[in-house]
C-alpha positions in Angstrom: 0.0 0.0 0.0 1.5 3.5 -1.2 1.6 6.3 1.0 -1.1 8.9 0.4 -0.9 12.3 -0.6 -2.1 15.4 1.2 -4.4 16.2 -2.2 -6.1 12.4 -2.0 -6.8 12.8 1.8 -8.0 15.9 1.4 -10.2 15.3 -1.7 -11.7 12.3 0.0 -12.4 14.4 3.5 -14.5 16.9 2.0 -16.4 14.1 0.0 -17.7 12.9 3.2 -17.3 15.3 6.0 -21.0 15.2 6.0 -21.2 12.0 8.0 -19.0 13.2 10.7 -19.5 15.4 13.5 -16.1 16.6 14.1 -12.9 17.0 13.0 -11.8 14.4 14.9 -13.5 11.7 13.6 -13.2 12.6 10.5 -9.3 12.3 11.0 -9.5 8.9 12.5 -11.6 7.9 9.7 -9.3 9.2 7.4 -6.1 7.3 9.4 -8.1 4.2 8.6 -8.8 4.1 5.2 -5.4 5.9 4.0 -1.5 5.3 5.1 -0.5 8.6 5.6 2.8 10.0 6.0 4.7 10.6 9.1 3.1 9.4 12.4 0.2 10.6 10.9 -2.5 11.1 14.0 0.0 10.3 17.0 1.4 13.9 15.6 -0.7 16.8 16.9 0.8 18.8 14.5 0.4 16.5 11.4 -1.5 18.4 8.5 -4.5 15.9 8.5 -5.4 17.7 11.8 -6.1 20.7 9.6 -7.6 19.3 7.0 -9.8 17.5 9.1 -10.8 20.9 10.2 -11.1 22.7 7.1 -13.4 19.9 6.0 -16.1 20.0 8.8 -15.9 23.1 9.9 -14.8 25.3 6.9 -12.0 27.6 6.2 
């Protein structure tokens, strides 16, 4: 399994945001289905924190 990109987490976060109801969820969810990069969630200051934010709370 290949390592994902920012873009391909991101893309796939703002597809379904909808069905969660925060940020963190959504991050967890999105630890799940991709490998990310780094230590990923055990890295407060990994950038799938902010995307996670971005994508259910907006900008």
């Amino acid at each position: 399994m290949q390592t994902a990109s920012r873009l391909e987490v991101r893309r796939w976060m703002r597809a379904v945001a909808r069905d969660y109801d925060t940020a963190t969820e959504l991050a967890e969810a999105a630890g799940a289905a991709f490998r990310l990069p780094g230590r990923g969630l055990d890295d407060e200051t990994h950038w799938v924190w902010d995307e996670a934010l971005v994508a259910v709370y907006g900008s």
